[in-house]
Every structure is written in C-alpha cells, then in structure tokens.
C-alpha positions in Angstrom: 86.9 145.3 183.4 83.6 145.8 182.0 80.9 147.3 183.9 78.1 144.9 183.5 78.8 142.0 185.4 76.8 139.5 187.3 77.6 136.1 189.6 77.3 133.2 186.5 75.9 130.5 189.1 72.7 132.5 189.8 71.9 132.8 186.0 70.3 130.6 183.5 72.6 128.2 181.5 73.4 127.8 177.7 71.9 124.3 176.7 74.1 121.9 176.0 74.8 120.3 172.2 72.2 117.8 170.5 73.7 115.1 168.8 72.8 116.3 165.5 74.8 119.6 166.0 77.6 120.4 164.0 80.1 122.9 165.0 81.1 125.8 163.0 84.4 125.8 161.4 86.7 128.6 161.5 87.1 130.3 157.9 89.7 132.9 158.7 91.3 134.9 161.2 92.4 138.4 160.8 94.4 141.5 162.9 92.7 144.8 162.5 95.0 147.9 162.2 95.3 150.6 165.1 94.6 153.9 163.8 92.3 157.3 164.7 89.3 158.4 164.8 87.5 161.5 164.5 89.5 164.3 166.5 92.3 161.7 167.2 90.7 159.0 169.5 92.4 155.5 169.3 90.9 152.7 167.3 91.1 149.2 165.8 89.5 148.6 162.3 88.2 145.7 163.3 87.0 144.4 159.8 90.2 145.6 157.8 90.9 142.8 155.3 88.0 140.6 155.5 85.4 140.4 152.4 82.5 141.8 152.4 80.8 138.5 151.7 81.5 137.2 154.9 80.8 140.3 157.0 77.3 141.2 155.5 75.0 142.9 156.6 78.3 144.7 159.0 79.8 147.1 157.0 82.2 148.9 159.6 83.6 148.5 163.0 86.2 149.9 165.3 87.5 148.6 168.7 87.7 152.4 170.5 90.4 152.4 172.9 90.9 150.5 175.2 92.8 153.7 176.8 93.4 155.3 179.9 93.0 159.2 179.2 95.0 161.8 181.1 93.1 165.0 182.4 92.3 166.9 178.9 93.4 164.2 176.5 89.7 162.6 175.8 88.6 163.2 172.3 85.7 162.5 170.1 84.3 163.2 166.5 82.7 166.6 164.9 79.2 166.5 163.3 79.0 164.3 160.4 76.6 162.7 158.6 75.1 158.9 157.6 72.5 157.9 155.5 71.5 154.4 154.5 72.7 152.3 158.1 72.5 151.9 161.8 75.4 153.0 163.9 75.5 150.8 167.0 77.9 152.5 169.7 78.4 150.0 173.3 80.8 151.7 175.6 82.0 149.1 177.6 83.9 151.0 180.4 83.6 154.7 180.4 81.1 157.9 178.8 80.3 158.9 175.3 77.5 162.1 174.6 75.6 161.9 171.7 73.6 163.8 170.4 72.2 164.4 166.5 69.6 166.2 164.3 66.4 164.6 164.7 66.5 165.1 168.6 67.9 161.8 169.4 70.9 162.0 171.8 72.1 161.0 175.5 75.0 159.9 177.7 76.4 156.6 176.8 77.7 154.6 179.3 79.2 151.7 181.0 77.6 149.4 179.8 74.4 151.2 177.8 74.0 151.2 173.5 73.2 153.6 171.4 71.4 152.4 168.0 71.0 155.3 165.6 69.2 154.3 162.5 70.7 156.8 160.3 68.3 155.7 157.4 67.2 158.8 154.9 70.0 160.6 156.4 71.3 162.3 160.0 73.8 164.5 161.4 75.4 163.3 164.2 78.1 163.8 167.2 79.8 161.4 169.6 81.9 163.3 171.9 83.8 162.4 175.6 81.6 164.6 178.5 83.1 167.8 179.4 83.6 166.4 182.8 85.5 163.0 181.7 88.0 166.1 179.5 88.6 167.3 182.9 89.5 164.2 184.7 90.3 162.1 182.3 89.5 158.2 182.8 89.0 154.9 181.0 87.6 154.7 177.7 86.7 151.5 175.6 84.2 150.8 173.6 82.4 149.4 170.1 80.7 151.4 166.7 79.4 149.3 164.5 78.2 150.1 161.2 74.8 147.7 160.3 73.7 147.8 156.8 70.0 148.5 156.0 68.2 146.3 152.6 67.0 149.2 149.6 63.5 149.0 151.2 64.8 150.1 154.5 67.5 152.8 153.1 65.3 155.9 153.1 63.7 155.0 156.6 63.0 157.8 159.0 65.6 158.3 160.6 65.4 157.2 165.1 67.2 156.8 168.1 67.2 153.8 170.6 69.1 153.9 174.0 69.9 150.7 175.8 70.7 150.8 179.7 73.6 148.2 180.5 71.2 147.0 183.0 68.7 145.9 180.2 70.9 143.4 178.8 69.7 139.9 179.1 72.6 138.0 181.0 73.7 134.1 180.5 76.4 131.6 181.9 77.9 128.9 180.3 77.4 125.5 180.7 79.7 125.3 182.7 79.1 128.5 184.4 82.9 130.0 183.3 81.4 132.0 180.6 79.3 135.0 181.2 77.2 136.2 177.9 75.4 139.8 177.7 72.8 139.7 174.7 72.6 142.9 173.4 70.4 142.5 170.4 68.8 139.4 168.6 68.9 136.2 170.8 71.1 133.5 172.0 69.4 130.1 173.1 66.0 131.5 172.8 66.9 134.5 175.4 66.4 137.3 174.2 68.3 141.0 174.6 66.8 144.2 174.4 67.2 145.0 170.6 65.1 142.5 168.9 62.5 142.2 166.1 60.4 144.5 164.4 60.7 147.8 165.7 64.1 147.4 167.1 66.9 146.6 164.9 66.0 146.9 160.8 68.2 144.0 159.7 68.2 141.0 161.6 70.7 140.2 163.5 72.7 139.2 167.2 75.2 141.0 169.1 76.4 139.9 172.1 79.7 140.3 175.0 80.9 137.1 176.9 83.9 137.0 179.4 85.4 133.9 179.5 87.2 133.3 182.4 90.8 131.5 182.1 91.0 127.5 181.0 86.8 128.2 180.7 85.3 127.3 177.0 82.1 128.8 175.8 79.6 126.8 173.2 76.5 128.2 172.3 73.9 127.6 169.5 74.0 130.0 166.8 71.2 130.9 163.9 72.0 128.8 160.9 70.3 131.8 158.5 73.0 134.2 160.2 76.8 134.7 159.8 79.0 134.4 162.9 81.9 136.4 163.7 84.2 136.8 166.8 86.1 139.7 167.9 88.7 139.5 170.5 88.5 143.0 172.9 90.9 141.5 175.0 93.0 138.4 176.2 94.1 135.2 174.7 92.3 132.1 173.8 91.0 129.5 170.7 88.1 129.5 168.6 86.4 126.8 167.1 86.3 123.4 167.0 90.0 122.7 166.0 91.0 125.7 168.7 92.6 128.4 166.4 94.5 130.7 168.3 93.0 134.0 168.6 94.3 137.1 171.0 93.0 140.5 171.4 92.6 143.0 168.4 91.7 139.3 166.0 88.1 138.7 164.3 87.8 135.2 163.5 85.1 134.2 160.9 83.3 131.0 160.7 81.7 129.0 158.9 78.0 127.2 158.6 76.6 125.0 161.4 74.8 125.0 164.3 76.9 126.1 167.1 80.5 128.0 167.5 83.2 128.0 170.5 85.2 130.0 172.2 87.9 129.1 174.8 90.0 130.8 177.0 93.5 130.0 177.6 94.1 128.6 181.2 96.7 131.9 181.9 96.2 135.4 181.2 97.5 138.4 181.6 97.7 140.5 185.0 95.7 143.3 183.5 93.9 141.0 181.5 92.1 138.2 183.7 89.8 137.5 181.1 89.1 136.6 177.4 86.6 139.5 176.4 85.0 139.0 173.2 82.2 140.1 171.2 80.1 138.0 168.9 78.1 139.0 166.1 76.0 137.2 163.3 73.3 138.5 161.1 70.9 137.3 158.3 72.8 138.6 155.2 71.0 141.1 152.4 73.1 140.4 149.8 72.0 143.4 148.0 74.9 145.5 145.7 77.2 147.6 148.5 77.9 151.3 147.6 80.2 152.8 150.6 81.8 156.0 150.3 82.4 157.8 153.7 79.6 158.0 156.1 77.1 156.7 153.2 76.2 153.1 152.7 74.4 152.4 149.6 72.9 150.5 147.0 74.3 152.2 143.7 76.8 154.9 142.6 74.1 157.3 141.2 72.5 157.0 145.0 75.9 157.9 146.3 76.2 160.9 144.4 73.1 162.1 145.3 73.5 161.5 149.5 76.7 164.0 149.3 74.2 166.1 147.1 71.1 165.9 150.1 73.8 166.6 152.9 75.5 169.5 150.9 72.0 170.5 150.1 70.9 170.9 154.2 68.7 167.9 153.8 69.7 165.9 156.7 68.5 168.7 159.4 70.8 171.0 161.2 72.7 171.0 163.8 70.5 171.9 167.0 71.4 175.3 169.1 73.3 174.9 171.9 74.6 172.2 170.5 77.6 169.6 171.6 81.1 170.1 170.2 84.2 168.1 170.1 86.7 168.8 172.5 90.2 169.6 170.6 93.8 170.1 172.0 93.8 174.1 173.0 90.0 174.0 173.7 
C-alpha cells in the first residue's frame, strides 16, 4: 500500500480528450529480471532488454523489493561512486539513509525522493536505518538512473530531498485513478521537481493507483517518450489494451495521450494496479555506460575510473554511514 494517498473526489481532475488527440500506441512490452543489489537487496531490472533508443534520456532502473524483511535481514549498498547522471531513489513504503560526499544525505521515506545529481562525480551510500535492521519491516521502492547532455556532464555535483507530502496529487476523470507527480508535469500541474534548477534533463515522473475495472487517460508531452512500469497488479495499456502485470514496462509510441486500465479483479494483497509513468525529452547524444559512470565517449570513461581511483570525487565523511551485512 503506498504511503501517499489521498480521497480522489476532493482533488482536481485530469481533462478529458480533444477531438484532435491521438492515443499513443504500445511499441513493446517487456519482463525485467529479479536479481540483487548492492549487499544482496532484492530487485527488478526494470529496463533489461529494451533499446536504448526508446528509454533515453533513462539509462537504469530497478524495482527494489517489494519485501517484507525479518528482524536483521534489511540490506543496502557500500560507498560507490557516479559521475555523469542523476540518481532518483522514491521509496514507496518503508526507509532508506543516504548520505554522500558533498554533504548531501537524509532519511528517505514513505513516500519522499531523493535526486542526487551525481554530475562531475560523487561518492555515495543508500543504506536501511539501523533501526529498520532491528525490526525489520516493508521495503519497496524505485532508483532511477537519468542521463545528463555533455554540457551538463561535469555539473557540480547537489542533492534535492522531496517530502511525499510535496507531491502534487490528481484523480482521474473518472475519479478511479489517483496520480502523484513527482517531477515535470501532467495536465499543466505541476510536481515538485520541475524546470531549471530542479531536474537537469527534462522530464516527468509520476505514481498512479488505479483502482480495479478503473482506466486512466492522461495527456502526455509529444517532445517526451512515455514509458509504464507495472509495481504491482494486473491490467492493459494502451489503446488496443495490451495486457500488462506487475514486474512489465510497456513502451509507447508518439501521440498525445496514453492509457492505463486496471483489470476489474485483483489480487487480495494486491487491490490495486500500481504503476509508475515516466517520459522525457530525449538527448540523443553518444551513451558510454560502464558501471556507475554514464558517458559520452570511451576516452571519458577511462578517465572517470581514473578521477575516482585518483580521490577526485571527495571522501567519504567521518562518522560516516555503513552498510549493514550478515554478522554485523
């Protein structure tokens, strides 16, 4: 269940379609593989086996849990470093720290972003609260990786934290839907990550439950991409109503609007069809990606792992947090 929630009949509605839109086909639809993360949290690679054509400017992203941890099981990641992106991390039920190497850090959670523009280069840690280790709990959230253009690449490096209660909220059109903007905007609303100062590369991000036999429409930039990520449940996407059920990233195509629906019976566990839509203007610049680096040419890959190797992405800060490991 996530945490932000709010009563759909008391918020603005979605506009309905002109007659001049057109709806925006689905291109594909794709399962991301479970795997690990870090010191062994669960993940789905959300992206896995879609080109990087239709995903630009997202480079990376993994579904993290959704899992219910026993008392000592949480996990997280050691220091690492980026250069040449923005990690986006929304924890949609439960608490992430975070912390890095140009002072940014904080608790994530439910509900709240981080955005970490990595740009010239950071270290960075993402690690479960020593008192969620303890008790153990629900954890589930997103990271997404957000490519920067070669003029942004070698930015200084900053930290933005988003409160779940910051998100702008919207309802369907027929109020079944409820949409969270996170960043960019949806039907002129905006969320709190927006324009200059805010988010590098343009783009939207946003979380709609859809509640069982509901369908959501909503108008979508025609400059920016459009994907859909199921979190959870089962339902269709699309004007022609493609199947789609949780762990599957549908991509579409160009027009003016795209769909989501939810099918009339879920699961117990499941009452809803959680899913998270994302678009963005693409850069369509040359993508060099080895690791935790994201850039423009080989020769400026070589010399990231040279700068980090080198101590030029700061050091990690006394007293600082550390992953939590079986035996610790």
């Amino acid at each position: 269940m996530p945490a932000i929630t709010a009563d759909t009949l008391t918020l603005p509605r979605v506009t309905a379609p002109a007659p001049s839109d057109t709806e925006r086909p689905v291109r594909s639809i794709t399962t991301g593989p479970r795997g690990y993360e870090g010191e062994g949290f669960p993940v789905v690679r959300a992206f896995a086996g879609v080109s990087a054509a239709d995903l630009d400017p997202f480079i990376h992203m993994d579904q993290m849990g959704e899992v219910e941890y026993e008392p000592g099981e949480p996990r997280g990641t050691d220091w690492h470093p980026h250069r040449g992106f923005e990690t986006v991390t929304y924890m949609i039920d439960g608490r992430f720290a975070h912390q890095d190497s140009h002072g940014g850090g904080g608790l994530i959670t439910d509900g709240a972003t981080q955005w970490m523009t990595a740009g010239s280069g950071i270290l960075h840690i993402e690690t479960p609260p020593a008192e969620l280790v303890e008790s153990g709990g629900l954890f589930h959230g997103i990271q997404l990786w957000v490519n920067l253009p070669r003029k942004d690449k070698f930015a200084t490096p900053r930290y933005q934290a988003i409160e779940g209660g910051q998100v702008k909220m919207l309802a369907s059109e027929d109020g079944g839907a409820l949409i969270r903007i996170i960043a960019g905007d949806v039907d002129s609303q905006d969320g709190p990550a927006r324009g200059p100062g805010a988010t590098h590369t343009p783009i939207t991000m946003a979380h709609a439950t859809v509640e069982p036999g509901a369908r959501l429409n909503i108008p979508w930039n025609r400059d920016f991409n459009a994907l859909v990520y199921v979190l959870s449940g089962r339902g269709a996407v699309g004007p022609v109503g493609h199947p789609i059920r949780q762990g599957q990233l549908a991509v579409f195509g160009p027009g003016d609007r795209l769909s989501v629906a939810a099918e009339p019976t879920q699961d117990s566990h499941r009452p809803a069809l959680e899913v998270l839509i994302l678009g963005g203007r693409p850069i369509r610049e040359p993508v060099f990606h080895y690791g935790p680096f994201v850039m423009n040419s080989k020769s400026e890959l070589i010399r990231a792992v040279e700068d980090y190797q080198a101590g030029k992405f700061g050091t990690i800060p006394p007293n600082a947090l550390m992953p939590h490991t079986s035996g610790r």
